[in-house]
N, C-alpha and C positions, 0 to 999 in steps of 0.2 A: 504494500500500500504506500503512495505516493500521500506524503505530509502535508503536499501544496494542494490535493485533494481530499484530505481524512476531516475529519470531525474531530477536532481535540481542543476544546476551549480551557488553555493552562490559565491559572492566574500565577499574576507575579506576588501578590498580596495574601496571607492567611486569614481567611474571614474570621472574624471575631467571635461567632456560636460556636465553631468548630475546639472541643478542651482536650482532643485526646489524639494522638498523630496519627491513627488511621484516620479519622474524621477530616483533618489538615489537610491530611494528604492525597485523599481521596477527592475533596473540593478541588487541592489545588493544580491535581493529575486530570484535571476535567474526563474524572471518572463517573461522579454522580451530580446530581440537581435535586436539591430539598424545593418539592411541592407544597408540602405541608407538612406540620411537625411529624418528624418520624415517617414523611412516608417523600421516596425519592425515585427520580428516574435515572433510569442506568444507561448513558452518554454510552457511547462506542467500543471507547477504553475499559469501562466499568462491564461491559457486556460483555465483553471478549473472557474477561478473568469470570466472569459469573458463568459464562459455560463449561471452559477449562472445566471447573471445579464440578460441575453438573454431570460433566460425561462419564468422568472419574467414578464418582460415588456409582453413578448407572452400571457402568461395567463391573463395581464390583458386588453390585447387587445382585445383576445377571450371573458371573459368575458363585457367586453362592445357593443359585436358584431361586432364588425372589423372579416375582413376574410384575412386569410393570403395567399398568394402567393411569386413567386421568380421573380424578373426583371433580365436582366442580365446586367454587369457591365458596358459590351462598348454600345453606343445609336446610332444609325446613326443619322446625323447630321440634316435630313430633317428637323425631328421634332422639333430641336430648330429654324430650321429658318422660320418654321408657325408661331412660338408663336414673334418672335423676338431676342430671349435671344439669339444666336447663337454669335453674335457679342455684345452683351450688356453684357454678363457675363463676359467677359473680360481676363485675364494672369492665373490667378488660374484655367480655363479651361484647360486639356489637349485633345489636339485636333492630330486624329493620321488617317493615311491612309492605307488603305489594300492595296493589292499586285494590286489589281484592280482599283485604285487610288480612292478606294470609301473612302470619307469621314465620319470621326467614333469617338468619342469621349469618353472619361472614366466618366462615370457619376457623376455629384457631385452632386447630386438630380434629382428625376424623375417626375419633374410635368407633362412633355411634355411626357413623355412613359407612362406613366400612362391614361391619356386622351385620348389618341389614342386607348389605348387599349377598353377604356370603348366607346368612339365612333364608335368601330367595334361591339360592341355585343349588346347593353342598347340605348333602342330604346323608350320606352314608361314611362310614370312617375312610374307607377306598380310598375317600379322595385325599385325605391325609396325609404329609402335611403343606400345606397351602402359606405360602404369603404372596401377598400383593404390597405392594407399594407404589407409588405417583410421588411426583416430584410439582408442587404447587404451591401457591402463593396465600399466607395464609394474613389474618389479621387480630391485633391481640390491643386493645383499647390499653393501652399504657396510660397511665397518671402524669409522666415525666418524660415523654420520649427525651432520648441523648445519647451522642455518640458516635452520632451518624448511623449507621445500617448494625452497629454493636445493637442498639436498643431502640430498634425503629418498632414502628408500629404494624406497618405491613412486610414480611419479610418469606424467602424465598424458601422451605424446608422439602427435604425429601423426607417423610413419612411410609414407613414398611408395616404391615401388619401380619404377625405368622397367628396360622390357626392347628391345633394337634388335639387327639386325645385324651390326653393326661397330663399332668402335671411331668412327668419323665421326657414325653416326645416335647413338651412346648421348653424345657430345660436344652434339649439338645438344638432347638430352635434359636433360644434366645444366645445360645455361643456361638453359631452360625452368623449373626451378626454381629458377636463381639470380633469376632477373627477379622469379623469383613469389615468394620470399622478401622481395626488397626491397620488394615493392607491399606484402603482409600485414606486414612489419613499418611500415609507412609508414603503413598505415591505421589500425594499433593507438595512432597518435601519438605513437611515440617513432623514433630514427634508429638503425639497425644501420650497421656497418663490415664487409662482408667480407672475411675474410683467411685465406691460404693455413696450413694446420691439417697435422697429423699425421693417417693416417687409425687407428691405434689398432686394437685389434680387429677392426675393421669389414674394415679391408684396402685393396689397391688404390693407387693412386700419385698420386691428385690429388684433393683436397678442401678445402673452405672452412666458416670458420667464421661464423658472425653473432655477433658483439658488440654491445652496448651502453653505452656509456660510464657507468660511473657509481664515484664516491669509494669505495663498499666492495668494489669487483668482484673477482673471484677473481685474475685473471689482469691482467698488467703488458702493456698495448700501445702498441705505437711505429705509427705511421702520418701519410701526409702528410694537411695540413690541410685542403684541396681535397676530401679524400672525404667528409668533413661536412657539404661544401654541394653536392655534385653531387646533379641530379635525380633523379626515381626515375621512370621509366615510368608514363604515366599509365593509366588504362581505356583507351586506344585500342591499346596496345602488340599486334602481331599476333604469338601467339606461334606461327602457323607459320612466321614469317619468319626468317630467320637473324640472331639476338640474339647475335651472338659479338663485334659490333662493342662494344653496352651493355656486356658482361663486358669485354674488351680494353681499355675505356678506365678502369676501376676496379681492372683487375690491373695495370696499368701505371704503377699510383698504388704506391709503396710501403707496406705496412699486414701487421703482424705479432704477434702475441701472443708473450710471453715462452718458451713454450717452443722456439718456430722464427726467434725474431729473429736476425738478421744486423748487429750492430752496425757493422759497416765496410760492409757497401752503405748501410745505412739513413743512415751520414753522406757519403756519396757520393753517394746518387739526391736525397736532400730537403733542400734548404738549409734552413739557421736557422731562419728565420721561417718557415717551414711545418712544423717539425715540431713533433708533438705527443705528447707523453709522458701516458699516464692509467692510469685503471685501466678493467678490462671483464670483464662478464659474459658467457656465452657462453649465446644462445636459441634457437641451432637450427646444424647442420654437413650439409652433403650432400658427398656421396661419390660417385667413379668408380671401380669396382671390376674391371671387365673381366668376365673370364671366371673369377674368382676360385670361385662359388657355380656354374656350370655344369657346369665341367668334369667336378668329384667326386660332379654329384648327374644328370650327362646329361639337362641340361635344353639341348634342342639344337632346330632349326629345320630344315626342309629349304627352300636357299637357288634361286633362281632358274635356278641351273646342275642344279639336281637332287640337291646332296649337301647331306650333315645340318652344320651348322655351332654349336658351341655358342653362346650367346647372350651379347651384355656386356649386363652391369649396373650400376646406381644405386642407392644408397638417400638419402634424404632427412629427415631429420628434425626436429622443430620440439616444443620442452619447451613444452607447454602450463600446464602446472602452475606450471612453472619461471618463464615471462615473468611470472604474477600477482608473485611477489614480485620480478621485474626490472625487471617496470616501477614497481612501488613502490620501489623503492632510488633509481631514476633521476628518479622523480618524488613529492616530500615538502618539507612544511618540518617546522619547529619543532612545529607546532599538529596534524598528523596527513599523510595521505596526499591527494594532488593529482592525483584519475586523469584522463586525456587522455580526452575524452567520447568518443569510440567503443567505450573499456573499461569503461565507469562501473558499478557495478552499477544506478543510479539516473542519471536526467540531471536530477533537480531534487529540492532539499530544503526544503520547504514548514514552513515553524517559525508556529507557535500561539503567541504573547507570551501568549496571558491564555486557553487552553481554560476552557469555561463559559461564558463572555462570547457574549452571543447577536448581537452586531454581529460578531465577530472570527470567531467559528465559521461563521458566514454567508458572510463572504468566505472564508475558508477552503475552505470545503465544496465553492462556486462555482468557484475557483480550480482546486480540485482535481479537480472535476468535467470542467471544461472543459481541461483539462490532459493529464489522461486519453484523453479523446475525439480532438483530435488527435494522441493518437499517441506522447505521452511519460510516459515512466515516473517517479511522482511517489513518494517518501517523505515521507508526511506526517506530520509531530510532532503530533499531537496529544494525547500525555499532559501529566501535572499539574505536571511538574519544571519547575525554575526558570529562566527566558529564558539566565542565564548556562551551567547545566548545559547545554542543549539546544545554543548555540553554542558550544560545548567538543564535545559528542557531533557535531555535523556537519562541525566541520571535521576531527574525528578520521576519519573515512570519509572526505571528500575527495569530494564532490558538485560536478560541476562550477558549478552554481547552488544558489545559496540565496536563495529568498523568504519574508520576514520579515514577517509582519501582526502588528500591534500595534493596540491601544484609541488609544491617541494618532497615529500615524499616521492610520488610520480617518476620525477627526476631520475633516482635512485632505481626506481620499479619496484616500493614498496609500499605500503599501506598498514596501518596502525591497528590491531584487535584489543583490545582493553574488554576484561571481565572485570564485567558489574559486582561481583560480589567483594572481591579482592582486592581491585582497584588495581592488579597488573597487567601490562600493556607489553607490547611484543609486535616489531617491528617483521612484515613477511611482505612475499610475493602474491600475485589475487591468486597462483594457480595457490600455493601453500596456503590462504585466506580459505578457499574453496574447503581443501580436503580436510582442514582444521574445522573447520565451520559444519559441515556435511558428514565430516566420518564418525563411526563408533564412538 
């Protein structure tokens, strides 16, 4: 994509509502636009990393066996008031009426749409076990929205629902998407901590949260040091096998968030030098729920004995919207945002020192040409602003690569690659540019 034709409205100025550096940074990467408190539009740049992170999470749903679908945004109201939550969920529900005074609400999760759905079609254990999940926009009446997309009010979640038997099959469900959380956040290039959570709302007596460590994070976590460097499952991980040993050895790790910390175990299980005191964002929680949502809505199975048995359940969820500016908190310096090249919106930033110049446009063009073609997504500077502007505007988005042609380089028959994360630079040839850029 050619600069002198993209969408990218930078500011040089940090707006003043903006208190937290993804928020700054996100205004000033003309990634997002505040419509209204907590609810924002996603500019080009902002969209680009919201897929990224979108396809990630999909694929490794898919590969866990999850099946994907679309719920839609408004719920008629019935269904919350099978289950209860209608009036239990409380202020942060927005609750709205059609023209026909039917009662309708803007979803802020779908346990109850979900269940319904599966009590129309799933009748027998056979079909056991079943999750679905959709990846959709949900909305949560906050008192305070702030933060920019950390604590917006409308935000982007993928939601999974598994359905099993018994309390054992919906167990082996609910690791199914512990594994599969640690892989999509592994891929995304940053490290989550799972730790035992409140299940809130949702319900149910067992669930985990995903954090991210990072200096501004909402929440205060105690956890031993060991879970930072434990591996993650690689692609080969089979997830019809019994993964209860992978969880077993990460719950056996001490790891808490401020709300459920245990101060006297946590100085009891984790000596000294293993513990670690930080702060953390929280990017995705899944939950064991049981028969919480069956019971009240008779969503039941006829079991192998012949009699109808209600169904346990899971929900899973993962803030889509949320990780873009998680993973910018966790990853930034001084000069802009540092994104881990599986998120990038861009995987290479191609800077013009002298546009006009029929040697420098030449290489350029080439560059970009051939860049393209194998397979990577190039932002190329091609406008008339000043070499130092342009290195201010790239490192402010946080391209994992920057290739720099200049008239003086040229000379030589060289050209400049500078990694974003490191901030080292290395003088080569375009053909050496290429196979640096393109290979393994």
């Amino acid at each position: 994509m050619r600069l002198s034709r993209y969408f990218l409205p930078l500011l040089r100025e940090t707006p003043s509502e903006a208190q937290i550096v993804s928020h700054r940074l996100m205004l000033r990467a003309g990634m997002i636009r505040q419509e209204a408190a907590g609810i924002y539009a996603w500019l080009p740049l902002g969209f680009r990393v919201l897929q990224k992170i979108e396809q990630i999470v999909r694929e490794e749903m898919d590969r866990a066996g999850a099946i994907e679908i679309l719920m839609p945004t408004l719920q008629p109201s019935d269904l919350w008031k099978e289950t209860g939550r209608y009036d239990a969920y409380g202020p942060e529900m927005l609750r709205i009426k059609d023209r026909h005074e039917r009662e309708l609400l803007y979803g802020p999760t779908n346990e109850d749409m979900i269940t319904e759905i599966f009590r129309a079609y799933v009748k027998s254990y056979k079909a056991l076990p079943l999750n679905l999940y959709h990846t959709q926009w949900k909305f949560r009446d906050e008192v305070r929205p702030r933060f920019g997309v950390m604590r917006g009010r409308e935000f982007l979640m993928k939601d999974a629902y598994s359905f099993d038997i018994d309390q054992e099959a919906a167990r082996r469900s609910y690791n199914r998407m512990y594994v599969a959380y640690l892989r999509a956040f592994t891929r995304m290039g940053i490290t989550t901590i799972p730790m035992r959570a409140e299940t809130g709302p949702i319900g149910g007596d067992l669930s985990h949260e995903f954090i991210v460590l990072a200096e501004t994070g909402e929440s205060e976590v105690f956890c031993h040091k060991d879970l930072l460097d434990m591996p993650v499952p690689g692609e080969d991980v089979d997830f019809n096998a019994d993964l209860e040993p992978i969880v077993r050895q990460r719950t056996a790790l001490y790891a808490a968030t401020s709300d459920v910390h245990d101060a006297a175990r946590f100085e009891a299980e984790v000596p000294p030098e293993k513990r670690v005191t930080a702060r953390g964002i929280e990017v995705g929680q899944i939950f064991y729920f049981g028969t919480k949502y069956s019971v009240p809505m008779k969503a039941v199975v006829t079991g192998s004995d012949g009699k109808d048995v209600p169904i346990h359940g899971g929900s899973y969820g993962v803030g889509v919207s949320r990780l873009v500016g998680a993973i910018i908190e966790a990853c930034h310096d001084d000069a802009g945002i540092v994104w881990p090249a599986p998120v990038a919106p861009f995987d290479v930033a191609l800077i013009n020192l002298k546009s006009g110049d029929a040697k420098t446009d030449a290489a350029c063009n080439e560059l970009y040409a051939k860049l393209t073609a194998a397979g990577k997504d190039v932002l190329y500077d091609d406008t008339d602003d000043r070499p130092g502007a342009k290195f201010a505007s790239m490192d402010l988005i946080g391209l994992p690569t920057q290739i720099v042609v200049g008239p003086r380089g040229l000379e030589k028959g060289l050209v400049e690659v500078k990694s974003r994360a490191t901030g080292a630079k290395e003088e080569m040839s375009l053909e050496a540019v290429l196979n640096k850029v393109t290979g393994p």
